[in-house]
SERO-4910 file (N, C-alpha, C, O; in steps of 0.05 Angstrom, whole numbers):
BEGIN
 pado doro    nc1    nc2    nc3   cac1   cac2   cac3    cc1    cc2    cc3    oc1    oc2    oc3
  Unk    A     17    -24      0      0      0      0     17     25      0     34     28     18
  Unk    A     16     35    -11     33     63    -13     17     86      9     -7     91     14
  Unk    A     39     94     16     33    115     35     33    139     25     47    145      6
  Unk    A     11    165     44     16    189     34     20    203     48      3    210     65
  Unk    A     49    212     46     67    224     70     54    263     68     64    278     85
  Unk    A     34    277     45     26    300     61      0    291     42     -2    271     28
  Unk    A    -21    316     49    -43    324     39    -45    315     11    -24    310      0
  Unk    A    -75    310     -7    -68    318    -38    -99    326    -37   -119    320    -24
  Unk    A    -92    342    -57   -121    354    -54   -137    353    -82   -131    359   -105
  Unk    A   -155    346    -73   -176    325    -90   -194    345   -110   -204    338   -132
  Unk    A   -196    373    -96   -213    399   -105   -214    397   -141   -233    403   -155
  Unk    A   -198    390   -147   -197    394   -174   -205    383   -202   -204    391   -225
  Unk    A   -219    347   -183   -240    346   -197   -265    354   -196   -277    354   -217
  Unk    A   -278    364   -175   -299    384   -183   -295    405   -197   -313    411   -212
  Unk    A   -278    418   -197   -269    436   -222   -261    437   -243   -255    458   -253
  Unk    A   -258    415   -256   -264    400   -279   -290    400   -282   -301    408   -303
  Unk    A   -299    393   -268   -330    377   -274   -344    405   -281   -361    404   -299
  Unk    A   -340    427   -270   -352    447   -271   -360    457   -289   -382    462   -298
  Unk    A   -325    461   -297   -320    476   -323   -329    467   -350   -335    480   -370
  Unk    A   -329    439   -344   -337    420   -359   -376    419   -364   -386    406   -382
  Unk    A   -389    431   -346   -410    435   -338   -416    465   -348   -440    472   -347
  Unk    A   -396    485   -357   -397    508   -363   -409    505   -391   -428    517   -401
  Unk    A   -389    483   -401   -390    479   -430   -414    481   -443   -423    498   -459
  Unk    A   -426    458   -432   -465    449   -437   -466    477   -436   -456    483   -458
  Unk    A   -471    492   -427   -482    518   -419   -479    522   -444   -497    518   -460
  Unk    A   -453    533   -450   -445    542   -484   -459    529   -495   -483    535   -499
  Unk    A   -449    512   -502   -465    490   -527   -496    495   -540   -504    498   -564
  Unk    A   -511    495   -515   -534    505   -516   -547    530   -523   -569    535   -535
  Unk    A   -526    544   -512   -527    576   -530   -524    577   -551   -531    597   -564
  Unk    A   -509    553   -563   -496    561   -592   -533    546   -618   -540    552   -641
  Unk    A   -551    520   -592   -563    521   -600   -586    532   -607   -599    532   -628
  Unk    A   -588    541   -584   -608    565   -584   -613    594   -605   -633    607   -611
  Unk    A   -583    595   -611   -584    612   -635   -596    611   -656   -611    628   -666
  Unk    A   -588    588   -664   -604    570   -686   -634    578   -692   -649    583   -711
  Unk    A   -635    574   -669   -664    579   -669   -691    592   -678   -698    610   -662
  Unk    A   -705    590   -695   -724    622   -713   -738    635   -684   -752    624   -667
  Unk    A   -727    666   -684   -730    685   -676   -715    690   -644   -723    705   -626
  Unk    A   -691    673   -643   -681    681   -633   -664    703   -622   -645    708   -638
  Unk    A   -664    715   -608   -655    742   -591   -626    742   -589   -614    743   -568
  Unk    A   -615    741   -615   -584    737   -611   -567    759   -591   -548    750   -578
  Unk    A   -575    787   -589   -560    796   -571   -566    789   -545   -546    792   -531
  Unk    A   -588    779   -532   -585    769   -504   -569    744   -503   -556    737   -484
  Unk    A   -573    730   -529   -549    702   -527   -520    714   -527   -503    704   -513
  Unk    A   -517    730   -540   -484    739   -536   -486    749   -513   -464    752   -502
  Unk    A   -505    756   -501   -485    758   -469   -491    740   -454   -485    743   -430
  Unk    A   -504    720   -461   -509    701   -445   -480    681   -436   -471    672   -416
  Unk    A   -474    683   -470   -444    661   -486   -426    680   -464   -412    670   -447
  Unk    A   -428    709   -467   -401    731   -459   -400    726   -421   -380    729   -407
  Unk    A   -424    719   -412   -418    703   -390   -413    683   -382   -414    678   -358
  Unk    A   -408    667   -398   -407    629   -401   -383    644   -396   -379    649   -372
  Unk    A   -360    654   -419   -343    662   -426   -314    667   -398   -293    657   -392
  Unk    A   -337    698   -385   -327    699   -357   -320    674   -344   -298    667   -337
  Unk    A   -345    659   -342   -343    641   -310   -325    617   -323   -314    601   -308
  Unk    A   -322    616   -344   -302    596   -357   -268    605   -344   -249    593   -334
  Unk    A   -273    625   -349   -235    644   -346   -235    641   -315   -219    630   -301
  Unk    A   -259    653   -310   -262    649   -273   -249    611   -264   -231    603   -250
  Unk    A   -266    598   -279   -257    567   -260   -227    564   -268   -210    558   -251
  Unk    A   -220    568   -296   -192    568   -304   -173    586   -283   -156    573   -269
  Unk    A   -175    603   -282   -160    620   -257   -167    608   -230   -148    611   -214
  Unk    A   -187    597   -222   -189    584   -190   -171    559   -197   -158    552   -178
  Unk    A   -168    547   -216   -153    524   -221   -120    530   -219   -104    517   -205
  Unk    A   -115    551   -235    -90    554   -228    -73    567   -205    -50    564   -199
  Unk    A    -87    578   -196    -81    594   -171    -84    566   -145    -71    568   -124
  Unk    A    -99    546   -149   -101    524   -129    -69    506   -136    -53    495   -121
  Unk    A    -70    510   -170    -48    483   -175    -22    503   -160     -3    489   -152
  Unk    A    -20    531   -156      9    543   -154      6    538   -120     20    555   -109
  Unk    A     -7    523   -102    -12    533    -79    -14    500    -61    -13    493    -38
  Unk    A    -19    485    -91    -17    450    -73      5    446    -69     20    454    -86
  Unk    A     17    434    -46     42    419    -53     41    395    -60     59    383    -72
  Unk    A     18    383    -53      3    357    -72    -21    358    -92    -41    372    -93
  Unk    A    -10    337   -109    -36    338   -128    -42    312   -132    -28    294   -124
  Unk    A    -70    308   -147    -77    270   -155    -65    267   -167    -47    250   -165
  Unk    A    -70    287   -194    -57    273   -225    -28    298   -228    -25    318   -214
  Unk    A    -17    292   -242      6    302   -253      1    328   -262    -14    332   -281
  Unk    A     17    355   -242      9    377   -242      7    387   -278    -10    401   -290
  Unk    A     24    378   -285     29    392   -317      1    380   -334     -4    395   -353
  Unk    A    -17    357   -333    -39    352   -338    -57    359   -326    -77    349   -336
  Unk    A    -62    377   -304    -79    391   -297    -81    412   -301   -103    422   -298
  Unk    A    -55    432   -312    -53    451   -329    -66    448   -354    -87    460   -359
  Unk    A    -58    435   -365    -64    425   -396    -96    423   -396   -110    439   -408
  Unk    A   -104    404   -384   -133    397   -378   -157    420   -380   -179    422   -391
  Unk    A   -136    443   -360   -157    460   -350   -151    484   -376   -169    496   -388
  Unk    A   -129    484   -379   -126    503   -415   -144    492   -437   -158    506   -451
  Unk    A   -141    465   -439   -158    456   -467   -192    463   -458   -212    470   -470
  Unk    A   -187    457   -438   -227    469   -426   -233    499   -429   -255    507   -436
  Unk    A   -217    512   -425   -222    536   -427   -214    547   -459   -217    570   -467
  Unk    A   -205    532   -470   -202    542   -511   -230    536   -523   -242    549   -541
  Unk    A   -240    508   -508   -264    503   -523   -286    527   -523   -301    538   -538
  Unk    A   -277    529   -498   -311    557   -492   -296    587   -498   -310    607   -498
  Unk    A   -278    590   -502   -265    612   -529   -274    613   -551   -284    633   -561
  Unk    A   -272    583   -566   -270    586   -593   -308    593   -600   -315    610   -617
  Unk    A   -327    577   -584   -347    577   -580   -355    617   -582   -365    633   -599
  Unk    A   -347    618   -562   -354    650   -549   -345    663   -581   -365    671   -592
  Unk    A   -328    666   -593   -320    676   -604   -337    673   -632   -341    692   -647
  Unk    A   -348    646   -636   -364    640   -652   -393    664   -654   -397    681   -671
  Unk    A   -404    658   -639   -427    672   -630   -422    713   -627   -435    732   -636
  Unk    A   -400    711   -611   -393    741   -625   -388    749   -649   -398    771   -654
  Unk    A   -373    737   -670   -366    747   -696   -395    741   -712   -393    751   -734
  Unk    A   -418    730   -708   -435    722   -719   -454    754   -704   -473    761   -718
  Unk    A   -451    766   -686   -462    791   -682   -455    811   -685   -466    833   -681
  Unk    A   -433    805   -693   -404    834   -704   -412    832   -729   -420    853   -739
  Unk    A   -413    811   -743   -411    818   -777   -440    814   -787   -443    810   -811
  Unk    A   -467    817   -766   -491    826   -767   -500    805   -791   -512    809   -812
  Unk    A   -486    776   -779   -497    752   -805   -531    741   -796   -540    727   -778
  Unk    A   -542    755   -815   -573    744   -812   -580    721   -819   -597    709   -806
  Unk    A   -567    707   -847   -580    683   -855   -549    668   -854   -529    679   -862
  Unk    A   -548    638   -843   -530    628   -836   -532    600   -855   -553    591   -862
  Unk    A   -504    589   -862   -505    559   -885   -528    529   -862   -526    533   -838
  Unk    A   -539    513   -866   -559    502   -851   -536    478   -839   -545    464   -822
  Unk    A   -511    473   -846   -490    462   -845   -480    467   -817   -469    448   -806
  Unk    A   -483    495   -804   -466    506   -784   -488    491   -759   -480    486   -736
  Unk    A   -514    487   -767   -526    474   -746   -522    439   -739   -532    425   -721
  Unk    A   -505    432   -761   -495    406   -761   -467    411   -745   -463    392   -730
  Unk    A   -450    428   -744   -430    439   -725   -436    436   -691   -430    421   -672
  Unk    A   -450    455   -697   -465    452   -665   -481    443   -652   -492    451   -632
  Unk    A   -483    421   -665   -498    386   -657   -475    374   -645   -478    364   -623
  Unk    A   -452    374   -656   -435    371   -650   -432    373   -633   -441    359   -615
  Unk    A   -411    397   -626   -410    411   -603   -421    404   -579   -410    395   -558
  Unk    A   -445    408   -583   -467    398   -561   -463    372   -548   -466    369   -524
  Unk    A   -457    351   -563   -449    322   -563   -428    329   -546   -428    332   -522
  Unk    A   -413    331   -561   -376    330   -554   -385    339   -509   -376    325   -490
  Unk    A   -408    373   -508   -401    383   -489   -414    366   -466   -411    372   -442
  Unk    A   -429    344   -473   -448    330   -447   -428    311   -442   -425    303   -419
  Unk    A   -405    297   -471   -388    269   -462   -377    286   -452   -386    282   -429
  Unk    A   -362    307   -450   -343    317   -433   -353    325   -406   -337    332   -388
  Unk    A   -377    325   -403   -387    339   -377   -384    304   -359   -374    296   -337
  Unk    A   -395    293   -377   -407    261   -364   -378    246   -358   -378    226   -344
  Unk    A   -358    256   -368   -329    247   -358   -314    254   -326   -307    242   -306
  Unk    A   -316    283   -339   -298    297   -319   -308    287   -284   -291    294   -267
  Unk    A   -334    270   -273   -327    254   -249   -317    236   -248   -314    222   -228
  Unk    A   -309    230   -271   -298    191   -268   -267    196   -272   -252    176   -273
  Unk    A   -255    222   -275   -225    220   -273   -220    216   -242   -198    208   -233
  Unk    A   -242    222   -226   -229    212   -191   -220    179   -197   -198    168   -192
  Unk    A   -239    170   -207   -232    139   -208   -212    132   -222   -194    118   -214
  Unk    A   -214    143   -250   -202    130   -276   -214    107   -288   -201     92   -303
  Unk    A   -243    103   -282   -254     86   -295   -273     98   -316   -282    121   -321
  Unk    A   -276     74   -329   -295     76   -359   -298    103   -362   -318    117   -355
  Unk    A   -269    114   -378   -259    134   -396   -251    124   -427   -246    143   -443
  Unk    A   -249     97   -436   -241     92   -463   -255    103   -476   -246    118   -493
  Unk    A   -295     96   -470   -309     97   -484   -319    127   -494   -336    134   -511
  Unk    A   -302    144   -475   -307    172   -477   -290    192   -491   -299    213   -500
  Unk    A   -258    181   -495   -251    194   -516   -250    177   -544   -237    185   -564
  Unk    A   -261    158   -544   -263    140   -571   -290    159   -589   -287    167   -612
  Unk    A   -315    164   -571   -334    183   -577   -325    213   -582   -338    225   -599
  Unk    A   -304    224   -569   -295    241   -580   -283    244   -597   -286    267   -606
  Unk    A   -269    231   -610   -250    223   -632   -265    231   -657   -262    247   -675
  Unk    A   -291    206   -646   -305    205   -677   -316    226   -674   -315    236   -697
  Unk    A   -330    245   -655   -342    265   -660   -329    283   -680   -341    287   -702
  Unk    A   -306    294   -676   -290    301   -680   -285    303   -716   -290    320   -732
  Unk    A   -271    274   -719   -277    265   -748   -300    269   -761   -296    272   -785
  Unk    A   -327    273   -753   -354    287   -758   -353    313   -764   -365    323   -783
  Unk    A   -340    326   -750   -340    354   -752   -320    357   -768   -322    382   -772
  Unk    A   -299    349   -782   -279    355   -797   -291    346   -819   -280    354   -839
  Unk    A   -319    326   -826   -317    321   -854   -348    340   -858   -354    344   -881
  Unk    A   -365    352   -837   -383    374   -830   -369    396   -843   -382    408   -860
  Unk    A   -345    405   -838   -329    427   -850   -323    436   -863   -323    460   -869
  Unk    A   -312    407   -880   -302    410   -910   -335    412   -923   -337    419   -947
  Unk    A   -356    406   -909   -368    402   -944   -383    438   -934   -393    452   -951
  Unk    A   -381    446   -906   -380    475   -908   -368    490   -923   -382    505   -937
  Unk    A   -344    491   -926   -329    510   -937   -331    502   -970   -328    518   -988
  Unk    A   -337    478   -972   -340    478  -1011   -373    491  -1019   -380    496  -1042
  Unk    A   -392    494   -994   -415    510  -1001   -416    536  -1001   -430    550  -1015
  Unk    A   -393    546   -976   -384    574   -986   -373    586  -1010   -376    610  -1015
  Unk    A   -356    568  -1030   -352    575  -1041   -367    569  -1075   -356    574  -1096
  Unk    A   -389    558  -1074   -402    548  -1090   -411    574  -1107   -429    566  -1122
  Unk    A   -407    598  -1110   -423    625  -1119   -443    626  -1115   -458    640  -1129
  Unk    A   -451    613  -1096   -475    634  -1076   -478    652  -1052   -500    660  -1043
  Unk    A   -458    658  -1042   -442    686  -1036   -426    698  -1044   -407    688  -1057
  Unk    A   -432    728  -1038   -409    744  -1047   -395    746  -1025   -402    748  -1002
  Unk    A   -365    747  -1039   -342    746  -1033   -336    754   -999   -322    743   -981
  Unk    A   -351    777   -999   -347    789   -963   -355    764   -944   -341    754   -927
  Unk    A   -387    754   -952   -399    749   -941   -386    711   -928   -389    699   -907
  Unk    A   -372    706   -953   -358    682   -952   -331    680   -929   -325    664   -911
  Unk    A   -321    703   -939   -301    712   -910   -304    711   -880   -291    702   -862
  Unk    A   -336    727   -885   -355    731   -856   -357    695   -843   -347    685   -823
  Unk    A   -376    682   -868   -383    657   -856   -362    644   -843   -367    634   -821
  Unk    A   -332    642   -854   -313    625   -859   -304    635   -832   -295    618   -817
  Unk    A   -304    653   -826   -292    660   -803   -313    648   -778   -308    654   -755
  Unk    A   -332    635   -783   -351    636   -756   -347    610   -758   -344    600   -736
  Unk    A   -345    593   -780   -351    565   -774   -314    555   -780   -310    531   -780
  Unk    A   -296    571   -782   -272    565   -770   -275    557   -737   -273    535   -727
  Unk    A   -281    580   -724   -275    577   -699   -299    555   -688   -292    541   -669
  Unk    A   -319    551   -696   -334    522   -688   -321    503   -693   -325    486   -676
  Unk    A   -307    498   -709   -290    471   -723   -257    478   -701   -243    460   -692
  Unk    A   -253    503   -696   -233    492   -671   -239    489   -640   -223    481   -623
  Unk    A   -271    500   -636   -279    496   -614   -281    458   -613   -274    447   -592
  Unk    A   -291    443   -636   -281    411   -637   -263    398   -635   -263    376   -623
  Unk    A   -237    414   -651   -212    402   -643   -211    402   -607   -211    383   -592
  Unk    A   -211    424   -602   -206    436   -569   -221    409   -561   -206    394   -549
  Unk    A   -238    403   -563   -258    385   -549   -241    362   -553   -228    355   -533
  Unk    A   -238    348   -573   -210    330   -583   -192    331   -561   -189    310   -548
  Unk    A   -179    350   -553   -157    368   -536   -158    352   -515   -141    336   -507
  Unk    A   -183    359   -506   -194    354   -477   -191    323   -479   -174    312   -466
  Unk    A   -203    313   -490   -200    274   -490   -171    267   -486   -162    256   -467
  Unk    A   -155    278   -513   -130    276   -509   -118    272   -486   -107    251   -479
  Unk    A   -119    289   -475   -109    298   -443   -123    280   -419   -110    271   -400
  Unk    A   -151    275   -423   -163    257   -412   -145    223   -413   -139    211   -391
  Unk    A   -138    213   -436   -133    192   -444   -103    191   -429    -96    170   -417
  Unk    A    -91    207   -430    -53    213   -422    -56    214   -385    -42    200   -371
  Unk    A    -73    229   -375    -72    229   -348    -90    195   -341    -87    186   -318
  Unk    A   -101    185   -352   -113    148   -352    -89    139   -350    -81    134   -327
  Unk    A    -69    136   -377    -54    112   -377    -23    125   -358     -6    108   -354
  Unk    A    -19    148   -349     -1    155   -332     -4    138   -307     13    125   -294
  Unk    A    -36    142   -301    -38    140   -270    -62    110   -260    -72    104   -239
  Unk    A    -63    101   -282    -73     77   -291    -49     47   -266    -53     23   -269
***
């Protein structure tokens, strides 16, 4: 039995779980947009506070990791962990803002196959982040991410060949391309997160 000669402090999977719990929040905003007659500027501040309390758990996380002298998992993967959580709900936020900056009214029906996505990706990631206390039945969770993932990369491509099909003009193609860029890296990020999930398993496995 191995002994534990000080403290380790456990706080930080609820703070995962949280943040991870932030996500859904996003996600949902991003669906809700979607939505006919939706109130996009109350959703952008809805997202612009997802946004905050996202940076908020990210900052309680690191300010705890500079202050343990113990940790569960390997401090440099709880860095990592809590960065790739907090890019997803960036790229997200950022989504939803450039879509109210560049005053896009009619959107490709493609971008709501994005954020099906997303949505997916943000409940496996919520439905994970308690089972890193254990380290159990996590395979099945970044194997689902993976493919999500692969979903959204081939979601993408047939985006960007409808943008450029000549049925926008040229600005407008820029506009789109820029919104459903950052959806397509708010997936990778989600990717991120498994990644990192899967490396702190077989470390401490």
């Amino acid at each position: 039995m191995r002994l534990r000669l000080r403290p380790r402090d456990d706080s930080y999977y609820e703070m995962f779980t949280d943040s991870a719990n932030n996500l859904v929040i996003g996600a949902r905003l991003l669906v809700e947009l979607m939505s006919d007659g939706a109130d996009r500027e109350a959703i952008t501040e809805k997202m612009r506070a997802c946004e905050h309390a996202g940076d908020d758990a990210t900052h309680a996380i690191m300010r705890r990791l500079n202050k343990s002298a113990a940790t569960p998992i390997h401090r440099e993967d709880i860095y990592r962990l809590a960065s790739n959580l907090d890019d997803v709900m960036d790229s997200m936020d950022a989504a939803v803002d450039l879509i109210g900056l560049y005053g896009l009214e009619r959107l490709p029906k493609g971008i709501i196959d994005q954020i099906e996505v997303l949505e997916r990706a943000a409940e496996l990631t919520a439905e994970a982040m308690p089972r890193l206390r254990s380290l159990e039945d996590l395979t099945r969770y970044w194997i689902e991410i993976n493919q999500l993932e692969n979903q959204a990369d081939r979601i993408y491509r047939k985006l960007l060949a409808h943008l450029f099909s000549g049925e926008y003009d040229a600005l407008t193609v820029l506009k789109l391309k820029d919104v459903i860029e950052e959806l397509e890296t708010a997936a990778d990020a989600f990717e991120h997160v498994a990644n990192t999930v899967e490396t702190i398993v077989v470390k401490n496995s």
